[in-house]
FIKOLZA-1660 file (N, C-alpha, C; in steps of 0.1 Angstrom, whole numbers, plus 5000, padded with zeros to 4 digits):
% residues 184
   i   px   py   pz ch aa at
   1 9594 3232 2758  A  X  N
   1 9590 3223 2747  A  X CA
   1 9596 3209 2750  A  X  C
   2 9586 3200 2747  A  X  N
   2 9594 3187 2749  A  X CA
   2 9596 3177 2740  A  X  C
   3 9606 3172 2738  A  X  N
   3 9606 3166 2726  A  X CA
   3 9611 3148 2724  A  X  C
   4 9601 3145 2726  A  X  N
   4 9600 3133 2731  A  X CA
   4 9607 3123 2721  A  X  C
   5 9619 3127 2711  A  X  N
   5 9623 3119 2699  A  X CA
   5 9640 3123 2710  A  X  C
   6 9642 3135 2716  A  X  N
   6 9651 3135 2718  A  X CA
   6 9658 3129 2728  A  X  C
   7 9669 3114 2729  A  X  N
   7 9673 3104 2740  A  X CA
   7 9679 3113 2752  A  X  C
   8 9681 3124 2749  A  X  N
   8 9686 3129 2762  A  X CA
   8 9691 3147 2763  A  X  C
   9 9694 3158 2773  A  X  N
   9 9693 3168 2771  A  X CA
   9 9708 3172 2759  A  X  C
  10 9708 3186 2752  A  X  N
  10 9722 3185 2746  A  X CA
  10 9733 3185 2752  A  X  C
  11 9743 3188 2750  A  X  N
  11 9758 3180 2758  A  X CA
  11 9762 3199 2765  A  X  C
  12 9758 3206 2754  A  X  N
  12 9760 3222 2767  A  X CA
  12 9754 3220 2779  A  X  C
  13 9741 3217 2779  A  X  N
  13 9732 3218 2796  A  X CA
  13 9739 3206 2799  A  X  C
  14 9740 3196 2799  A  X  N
  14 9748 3184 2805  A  X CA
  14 9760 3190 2812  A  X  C
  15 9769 3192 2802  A  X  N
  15 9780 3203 2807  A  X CA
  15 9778 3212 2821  A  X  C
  16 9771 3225 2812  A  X  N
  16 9761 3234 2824  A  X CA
  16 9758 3226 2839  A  X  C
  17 9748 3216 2833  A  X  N
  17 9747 3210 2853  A  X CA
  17 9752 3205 2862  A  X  C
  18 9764 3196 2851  A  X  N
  18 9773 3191 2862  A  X CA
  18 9787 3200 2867  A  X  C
  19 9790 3211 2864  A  X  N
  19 9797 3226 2859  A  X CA
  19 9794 3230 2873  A  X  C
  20 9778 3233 2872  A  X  N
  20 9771 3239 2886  A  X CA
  20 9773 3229 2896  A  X  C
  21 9771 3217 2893  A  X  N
  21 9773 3211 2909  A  X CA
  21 9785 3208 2913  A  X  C
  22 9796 3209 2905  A  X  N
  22 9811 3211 2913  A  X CA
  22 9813 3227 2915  A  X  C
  23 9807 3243 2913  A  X  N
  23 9809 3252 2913  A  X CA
  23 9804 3249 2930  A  X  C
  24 9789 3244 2930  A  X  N
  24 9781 3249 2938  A  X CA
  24 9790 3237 2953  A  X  C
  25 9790 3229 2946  A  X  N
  25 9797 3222 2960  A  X CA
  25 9810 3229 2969  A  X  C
  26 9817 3234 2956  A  X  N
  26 9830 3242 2963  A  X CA
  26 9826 3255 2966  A  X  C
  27 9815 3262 2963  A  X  N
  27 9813 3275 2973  A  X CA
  27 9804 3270 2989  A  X  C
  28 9801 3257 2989  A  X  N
  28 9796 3254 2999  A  X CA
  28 9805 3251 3011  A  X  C
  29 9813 3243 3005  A  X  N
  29 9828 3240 3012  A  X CA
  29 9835 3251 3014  A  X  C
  30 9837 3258 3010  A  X  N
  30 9846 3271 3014  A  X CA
  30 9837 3278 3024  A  X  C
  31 9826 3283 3021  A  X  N
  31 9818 3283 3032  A  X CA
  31 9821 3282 3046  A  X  C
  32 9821 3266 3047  A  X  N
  32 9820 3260 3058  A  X CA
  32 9836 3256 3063  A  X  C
  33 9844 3257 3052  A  X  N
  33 9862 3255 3059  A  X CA
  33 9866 3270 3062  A  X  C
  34 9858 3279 3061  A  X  N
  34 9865 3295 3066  A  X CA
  34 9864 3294 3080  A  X  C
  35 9854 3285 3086  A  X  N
  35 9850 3285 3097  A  X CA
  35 9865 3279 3108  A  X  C
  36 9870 3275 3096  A  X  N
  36 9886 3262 3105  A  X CA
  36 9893 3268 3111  A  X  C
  37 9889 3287 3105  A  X  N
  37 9904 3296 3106  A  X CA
  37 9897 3305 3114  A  X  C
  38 9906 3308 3125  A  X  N
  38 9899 3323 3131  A  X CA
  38 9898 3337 3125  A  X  C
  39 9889 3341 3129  A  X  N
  39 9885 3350 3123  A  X CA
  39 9895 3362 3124  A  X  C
  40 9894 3371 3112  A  X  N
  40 9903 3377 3109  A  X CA
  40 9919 3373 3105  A  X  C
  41 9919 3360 3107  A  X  N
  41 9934 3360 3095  A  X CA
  41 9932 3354 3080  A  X  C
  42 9942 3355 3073  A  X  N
  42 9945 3353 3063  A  X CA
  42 9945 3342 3055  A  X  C
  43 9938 3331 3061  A  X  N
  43 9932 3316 3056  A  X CA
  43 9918 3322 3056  A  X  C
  44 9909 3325 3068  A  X  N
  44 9895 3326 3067  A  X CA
  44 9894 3339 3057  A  X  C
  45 9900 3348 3053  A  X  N
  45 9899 3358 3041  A  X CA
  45 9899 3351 3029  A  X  C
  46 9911 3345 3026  A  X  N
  46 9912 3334 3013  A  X CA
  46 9898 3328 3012  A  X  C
  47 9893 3320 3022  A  X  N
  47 9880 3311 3018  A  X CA
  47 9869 3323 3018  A  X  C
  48 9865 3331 3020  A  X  N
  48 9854 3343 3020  A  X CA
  48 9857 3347 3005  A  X  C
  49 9869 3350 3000  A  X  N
  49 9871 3356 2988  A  X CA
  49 9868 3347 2976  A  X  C
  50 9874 3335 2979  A  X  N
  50 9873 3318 2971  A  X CA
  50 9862 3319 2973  A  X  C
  51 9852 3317 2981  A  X  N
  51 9833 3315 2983  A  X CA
  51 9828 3328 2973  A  X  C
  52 9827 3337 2973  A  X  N
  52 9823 3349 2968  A  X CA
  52 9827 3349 2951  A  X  C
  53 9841 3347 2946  A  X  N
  53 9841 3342 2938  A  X CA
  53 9838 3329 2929  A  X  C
  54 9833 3323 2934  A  X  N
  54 9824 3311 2932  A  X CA
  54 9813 3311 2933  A  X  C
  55 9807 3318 2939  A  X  N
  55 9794 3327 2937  A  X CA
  55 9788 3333 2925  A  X  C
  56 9793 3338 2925  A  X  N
  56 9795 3346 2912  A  X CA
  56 9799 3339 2899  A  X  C
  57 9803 3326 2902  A  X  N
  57 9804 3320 2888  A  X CA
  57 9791 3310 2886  A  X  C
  58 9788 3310 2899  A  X  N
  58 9773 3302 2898  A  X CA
  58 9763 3309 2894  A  X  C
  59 9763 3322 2895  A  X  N
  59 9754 3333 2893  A  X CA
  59 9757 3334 2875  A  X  C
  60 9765 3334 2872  A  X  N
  60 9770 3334 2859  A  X CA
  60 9764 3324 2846  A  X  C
  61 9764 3310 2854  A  X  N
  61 9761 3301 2848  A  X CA
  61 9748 3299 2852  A  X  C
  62 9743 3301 2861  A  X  N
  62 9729 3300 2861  A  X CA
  62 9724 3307 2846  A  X  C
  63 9727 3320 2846  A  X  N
  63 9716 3327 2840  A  X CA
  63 9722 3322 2822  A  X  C
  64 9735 3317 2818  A  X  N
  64 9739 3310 2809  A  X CA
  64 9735 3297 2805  A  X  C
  65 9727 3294 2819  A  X  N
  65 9719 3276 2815  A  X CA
  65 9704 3278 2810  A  X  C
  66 9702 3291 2816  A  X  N
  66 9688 3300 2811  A  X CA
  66 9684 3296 2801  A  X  C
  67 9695 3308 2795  A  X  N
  67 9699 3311 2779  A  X CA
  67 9697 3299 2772  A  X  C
  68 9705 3287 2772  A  X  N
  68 9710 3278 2766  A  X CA
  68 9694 3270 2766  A  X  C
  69 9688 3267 2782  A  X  N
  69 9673 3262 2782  A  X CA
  69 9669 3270 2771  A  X  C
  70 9667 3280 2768  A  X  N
  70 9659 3287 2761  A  X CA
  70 9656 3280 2745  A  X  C
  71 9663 3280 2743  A  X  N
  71 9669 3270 2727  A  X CA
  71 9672 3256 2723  A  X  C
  72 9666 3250 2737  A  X  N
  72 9668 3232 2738  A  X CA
  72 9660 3230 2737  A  X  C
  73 9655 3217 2733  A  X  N
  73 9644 3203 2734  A  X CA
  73 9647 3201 2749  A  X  C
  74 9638 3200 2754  A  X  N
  74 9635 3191 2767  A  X CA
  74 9632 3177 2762  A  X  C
  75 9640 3164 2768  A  X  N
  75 9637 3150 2763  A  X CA
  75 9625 3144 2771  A  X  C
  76 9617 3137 2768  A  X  N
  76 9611 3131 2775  A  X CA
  76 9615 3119 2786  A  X  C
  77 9608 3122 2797  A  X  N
  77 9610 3113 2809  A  X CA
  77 9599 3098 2803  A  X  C
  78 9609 3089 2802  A  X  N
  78 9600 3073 2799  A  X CA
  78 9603 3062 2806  A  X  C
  79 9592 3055 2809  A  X  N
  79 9577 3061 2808  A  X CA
  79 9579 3079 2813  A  X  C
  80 9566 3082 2808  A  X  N
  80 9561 3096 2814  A  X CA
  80 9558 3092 2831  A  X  C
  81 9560 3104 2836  A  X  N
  81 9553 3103 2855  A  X CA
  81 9542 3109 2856  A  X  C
  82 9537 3101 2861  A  X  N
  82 9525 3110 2868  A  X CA
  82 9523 3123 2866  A  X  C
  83 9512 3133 2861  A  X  N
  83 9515 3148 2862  A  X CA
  83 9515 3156 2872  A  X  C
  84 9512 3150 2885  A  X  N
  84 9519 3151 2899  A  X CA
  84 9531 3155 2897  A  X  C
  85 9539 3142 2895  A  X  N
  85 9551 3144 2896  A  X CA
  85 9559 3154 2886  A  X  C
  86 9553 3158 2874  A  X  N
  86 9561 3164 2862  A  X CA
  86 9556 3180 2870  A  X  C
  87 9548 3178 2877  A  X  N
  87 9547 3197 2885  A  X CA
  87 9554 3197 2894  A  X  C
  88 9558 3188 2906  A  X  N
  88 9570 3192 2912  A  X CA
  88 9584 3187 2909  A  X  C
  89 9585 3184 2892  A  X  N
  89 9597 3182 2890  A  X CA
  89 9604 3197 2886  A  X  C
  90 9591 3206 2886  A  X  N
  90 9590 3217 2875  A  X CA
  90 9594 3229 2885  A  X  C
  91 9584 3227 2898  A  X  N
  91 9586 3236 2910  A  X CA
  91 9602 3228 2918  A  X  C
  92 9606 3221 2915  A  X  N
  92 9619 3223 2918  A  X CA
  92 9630 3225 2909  A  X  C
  93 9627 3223 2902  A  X  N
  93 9637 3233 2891  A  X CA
  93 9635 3242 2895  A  X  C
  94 9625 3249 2898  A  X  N
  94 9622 3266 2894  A  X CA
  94 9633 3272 2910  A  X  C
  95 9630 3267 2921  A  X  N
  95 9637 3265 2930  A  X CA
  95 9650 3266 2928  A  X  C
  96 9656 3255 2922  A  X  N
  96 9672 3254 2920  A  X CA
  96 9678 3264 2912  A  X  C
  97 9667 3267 2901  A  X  N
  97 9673 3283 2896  A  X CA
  97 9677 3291 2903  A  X  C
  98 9662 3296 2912  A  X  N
  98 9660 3308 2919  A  X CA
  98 9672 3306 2931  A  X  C
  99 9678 3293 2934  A  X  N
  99 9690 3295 2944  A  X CA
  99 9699 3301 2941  A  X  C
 100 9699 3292 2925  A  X  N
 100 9712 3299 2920  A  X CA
 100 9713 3309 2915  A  X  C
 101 9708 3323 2918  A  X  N
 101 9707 3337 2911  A  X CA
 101 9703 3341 2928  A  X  C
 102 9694 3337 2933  A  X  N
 102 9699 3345 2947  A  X CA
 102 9707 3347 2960  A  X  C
 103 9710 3332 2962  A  X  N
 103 9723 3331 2969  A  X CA
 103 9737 3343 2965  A  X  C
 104 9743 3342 2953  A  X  N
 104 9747 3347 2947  A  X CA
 104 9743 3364 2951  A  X  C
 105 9729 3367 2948  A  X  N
 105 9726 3382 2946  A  X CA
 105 9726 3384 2962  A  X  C
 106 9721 3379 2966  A  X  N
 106 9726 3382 2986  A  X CA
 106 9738 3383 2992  A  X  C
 107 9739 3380 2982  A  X  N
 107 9757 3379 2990  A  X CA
 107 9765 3387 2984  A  X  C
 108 9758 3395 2971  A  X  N
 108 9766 3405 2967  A  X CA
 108 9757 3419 2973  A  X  C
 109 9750 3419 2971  A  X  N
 109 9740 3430 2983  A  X CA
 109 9747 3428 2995  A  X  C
 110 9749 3416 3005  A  X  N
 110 9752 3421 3016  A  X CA
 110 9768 3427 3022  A  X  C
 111 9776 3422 3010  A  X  N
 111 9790 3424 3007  A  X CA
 111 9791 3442 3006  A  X  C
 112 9779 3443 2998  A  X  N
 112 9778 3459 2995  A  X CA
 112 9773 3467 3009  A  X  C
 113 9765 3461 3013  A  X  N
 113 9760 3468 3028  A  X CA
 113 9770 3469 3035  A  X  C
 114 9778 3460 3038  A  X  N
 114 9786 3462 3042  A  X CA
 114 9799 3471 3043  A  X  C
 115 9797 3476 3028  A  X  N
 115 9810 3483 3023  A  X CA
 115 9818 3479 3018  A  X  C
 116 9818 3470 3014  A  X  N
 116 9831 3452 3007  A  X CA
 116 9834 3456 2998  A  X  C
 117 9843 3453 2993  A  X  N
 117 9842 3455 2974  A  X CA
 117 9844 3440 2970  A  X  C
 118 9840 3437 2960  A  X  N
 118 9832 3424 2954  A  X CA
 118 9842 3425 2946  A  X  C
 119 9855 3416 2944  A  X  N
 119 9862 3416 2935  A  X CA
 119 9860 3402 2927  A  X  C
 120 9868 3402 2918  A  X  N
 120 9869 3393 2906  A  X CA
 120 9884 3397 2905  A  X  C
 121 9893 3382 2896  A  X  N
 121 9905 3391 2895  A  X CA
 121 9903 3400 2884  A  X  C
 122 9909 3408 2883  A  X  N
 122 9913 3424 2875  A  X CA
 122 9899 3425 2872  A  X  C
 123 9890 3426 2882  A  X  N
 123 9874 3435 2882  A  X CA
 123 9871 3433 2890  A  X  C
 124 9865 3450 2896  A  X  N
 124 9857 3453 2909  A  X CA
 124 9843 3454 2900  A  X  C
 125 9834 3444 2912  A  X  N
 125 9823 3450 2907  A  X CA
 125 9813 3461 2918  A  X  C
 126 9805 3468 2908  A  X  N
 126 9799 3481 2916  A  X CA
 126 9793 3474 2928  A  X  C
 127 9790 3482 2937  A  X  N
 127 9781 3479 2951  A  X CA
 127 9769 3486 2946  A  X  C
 128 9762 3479 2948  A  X  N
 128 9745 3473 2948  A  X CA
 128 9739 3479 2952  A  X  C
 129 9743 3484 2968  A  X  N
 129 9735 3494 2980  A  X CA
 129 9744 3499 2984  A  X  C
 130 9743 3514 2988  A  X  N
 130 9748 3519 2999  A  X CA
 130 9754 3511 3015  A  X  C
 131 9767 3514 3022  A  X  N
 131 9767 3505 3034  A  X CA
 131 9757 3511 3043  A  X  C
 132 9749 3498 3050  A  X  N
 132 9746 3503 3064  A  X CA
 132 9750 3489 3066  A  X  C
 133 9753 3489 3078  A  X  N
 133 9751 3474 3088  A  X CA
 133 9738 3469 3089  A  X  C
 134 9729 3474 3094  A  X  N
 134 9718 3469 3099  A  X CA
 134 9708 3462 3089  A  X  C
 135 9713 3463 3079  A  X  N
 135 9704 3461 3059  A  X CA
 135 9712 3449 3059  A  X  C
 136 9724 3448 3061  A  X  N
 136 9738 3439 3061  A  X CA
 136 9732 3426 3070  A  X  C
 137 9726 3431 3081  A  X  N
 137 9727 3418 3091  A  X CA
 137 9713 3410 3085  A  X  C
 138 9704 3419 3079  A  X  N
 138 9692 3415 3070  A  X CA
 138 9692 3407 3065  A  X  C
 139 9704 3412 3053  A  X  N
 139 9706 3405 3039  A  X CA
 139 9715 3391 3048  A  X  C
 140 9725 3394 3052  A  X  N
 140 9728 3376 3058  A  X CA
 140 9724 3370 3066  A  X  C
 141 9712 3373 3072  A  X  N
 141 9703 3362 3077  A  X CA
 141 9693 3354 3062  A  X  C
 142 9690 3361 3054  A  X  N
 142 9683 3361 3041  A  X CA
 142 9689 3348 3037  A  X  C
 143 9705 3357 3033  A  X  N
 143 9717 3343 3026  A  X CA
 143 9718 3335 3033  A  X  C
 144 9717 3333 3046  A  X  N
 144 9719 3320 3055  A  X CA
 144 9710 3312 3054  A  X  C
 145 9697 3318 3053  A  X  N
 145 9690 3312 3050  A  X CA
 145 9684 3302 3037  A  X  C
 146 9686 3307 3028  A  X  N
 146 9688 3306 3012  A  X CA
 146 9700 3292 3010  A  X  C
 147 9709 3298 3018  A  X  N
 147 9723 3286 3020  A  X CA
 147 9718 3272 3025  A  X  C
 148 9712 3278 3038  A  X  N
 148 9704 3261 3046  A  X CA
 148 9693 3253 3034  A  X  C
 149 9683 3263 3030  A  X  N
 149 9676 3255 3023  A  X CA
 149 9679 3250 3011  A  X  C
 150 9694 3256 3003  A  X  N
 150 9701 3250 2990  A  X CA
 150 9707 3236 2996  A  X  C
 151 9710 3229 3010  A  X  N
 151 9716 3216 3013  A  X CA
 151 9703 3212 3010  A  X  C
 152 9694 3217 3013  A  X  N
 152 9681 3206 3016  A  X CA
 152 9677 3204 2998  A  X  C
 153 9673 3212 2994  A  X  N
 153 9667 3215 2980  A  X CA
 153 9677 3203 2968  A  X  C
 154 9695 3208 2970  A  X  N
 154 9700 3200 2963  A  X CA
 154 9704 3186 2968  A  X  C
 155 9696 3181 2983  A  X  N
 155 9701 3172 2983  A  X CA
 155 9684 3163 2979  A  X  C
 156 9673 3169 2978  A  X  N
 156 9661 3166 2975  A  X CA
 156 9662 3161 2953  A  X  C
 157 9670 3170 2950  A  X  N
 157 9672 3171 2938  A  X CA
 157 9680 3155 2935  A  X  C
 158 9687 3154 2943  A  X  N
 158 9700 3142 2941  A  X CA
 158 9688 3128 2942  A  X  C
 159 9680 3131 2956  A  X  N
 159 9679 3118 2955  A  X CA
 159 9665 3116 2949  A  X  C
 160 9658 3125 2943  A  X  N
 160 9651 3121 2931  A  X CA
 160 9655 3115 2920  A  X  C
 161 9668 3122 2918  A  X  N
 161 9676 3113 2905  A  X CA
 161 9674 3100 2909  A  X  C
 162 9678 3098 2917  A  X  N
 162 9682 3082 2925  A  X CA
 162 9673 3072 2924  A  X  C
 163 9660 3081 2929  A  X  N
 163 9648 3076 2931  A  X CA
 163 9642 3072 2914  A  X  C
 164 9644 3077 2910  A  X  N
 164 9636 3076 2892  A  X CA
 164 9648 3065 2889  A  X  C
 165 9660 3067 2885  A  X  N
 165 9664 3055 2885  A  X CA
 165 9668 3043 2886  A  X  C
 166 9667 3041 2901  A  X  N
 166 9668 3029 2908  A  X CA
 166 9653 3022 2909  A  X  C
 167 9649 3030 2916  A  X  N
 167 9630 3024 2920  A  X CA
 167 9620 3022 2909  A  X  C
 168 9623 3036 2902  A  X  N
 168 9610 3046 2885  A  X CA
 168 9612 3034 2879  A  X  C
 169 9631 3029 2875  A  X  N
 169 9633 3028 2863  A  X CA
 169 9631 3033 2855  A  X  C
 170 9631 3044 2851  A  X  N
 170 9627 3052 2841  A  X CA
 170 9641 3062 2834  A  X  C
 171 9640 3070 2827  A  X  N
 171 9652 3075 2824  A  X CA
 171 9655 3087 2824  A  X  C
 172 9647 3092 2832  A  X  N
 172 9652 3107 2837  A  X CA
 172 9668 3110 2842  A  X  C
 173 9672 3102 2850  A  X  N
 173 9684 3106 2854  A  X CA
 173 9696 3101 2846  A  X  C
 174 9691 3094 2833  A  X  N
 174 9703 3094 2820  A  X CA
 174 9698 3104 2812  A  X  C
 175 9689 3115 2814  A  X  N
 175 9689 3122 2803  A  X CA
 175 9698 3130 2805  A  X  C
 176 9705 3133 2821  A  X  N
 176 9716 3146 2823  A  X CA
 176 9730 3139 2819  A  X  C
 177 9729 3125 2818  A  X  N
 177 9743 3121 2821  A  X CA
 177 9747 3120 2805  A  X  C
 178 9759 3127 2805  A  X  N
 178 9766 3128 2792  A  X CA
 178 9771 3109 2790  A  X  C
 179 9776 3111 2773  A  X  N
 179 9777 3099 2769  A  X CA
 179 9791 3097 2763  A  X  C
 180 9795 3086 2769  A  X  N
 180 9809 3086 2761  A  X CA
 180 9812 3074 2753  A  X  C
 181 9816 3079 2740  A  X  N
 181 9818 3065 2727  A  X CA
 181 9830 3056 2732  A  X  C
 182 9830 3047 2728  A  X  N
 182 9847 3039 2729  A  X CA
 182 9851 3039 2716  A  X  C
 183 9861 3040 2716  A  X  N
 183 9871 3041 2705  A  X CA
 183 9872 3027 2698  A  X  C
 184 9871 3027 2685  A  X  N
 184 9869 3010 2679  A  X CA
 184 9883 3007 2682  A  X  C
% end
């Protein structure tokens, strides 16, 4: 629903998105700094376990920004865009969702194929599948995959903000940005 009286989204999803893009940046980073450490010691385990748990918190808040969408006004983008543009603003949302719930679920499937245990502190969570390897090497090609196209997707996301407004002028990209009063 959209609600074109409303100047901007409520301060939870505000919260929620920018929540996600420092979750999501630091499971990316850990990612790619496990790579610093050779394999099999106890730095490149720290960043697998730090990545995984961070996963999981993105997975968390995904489906908690759901929720929260579910019961918000959507504010209007002004001017309005083109309805070109309001369909693939729509089909990339739907995208950045679906990263954030499957990234996450791939990587707990292939943790499970593997035979891993998926911890949290003080919680194991169950395995998904049975181990095989060969399902394992599946599922992380899948998540590698999924991974490569989340740099591309969120960095397509960024600089649309950018693009609306610097170039649009329009106000799309102050509807996310929270607001802060000054003190008289």
């Amino acid at each position: 629903m959209v609600d074109i009286d409303t100047p901007r989204f409520n301060l939870p999803l505000i919260a929620l998105h920018w929540l996600t893009l420092i979750v999501l940046a630091l499971a990316y980073a850990t990612s790619e700094l496990r790579e610093v450490f050779p394999k099999g010691s106890a730095g490149r385990e720290s960043m697998m376990n730090l990545h995984v748990m961070l996963g999981l918190i993105v997975f968390g808040i995904a489906w908690l920004r759901l929720l929260v969408r579910m019961f918000s006004a959507t504010p209007a983008v002004r001017p309005a865009p083109p309805p070109w543009q309001e369909t693939l603003a729509k089909l990339a949302h739907v995208a950045l969702y679906g990263l954030m719930l499957l990234l996450p679920l791939t990587g707990w499937l292939m943790l499970s194929a593997e035979g891993k245990p998926v911890d949290l502190p003080g919680w194991q969570l169950p395995a998904l599948i049975t181990p095989n390897r060969s399902i394992a090497d599946g599922i992380e090609d899948v998540h590698e995959a999924l991974a490569s196209a989340g740099y591309a997707l969120i960095g397509l996301h960024a600089a649309a903000a950018l693009f609306h407004h610097y170039v649009l002028r329009d106000n799309a990209l102050r509807l996310m940005l929270p607001t802060f009063r000054r003190a008289s």
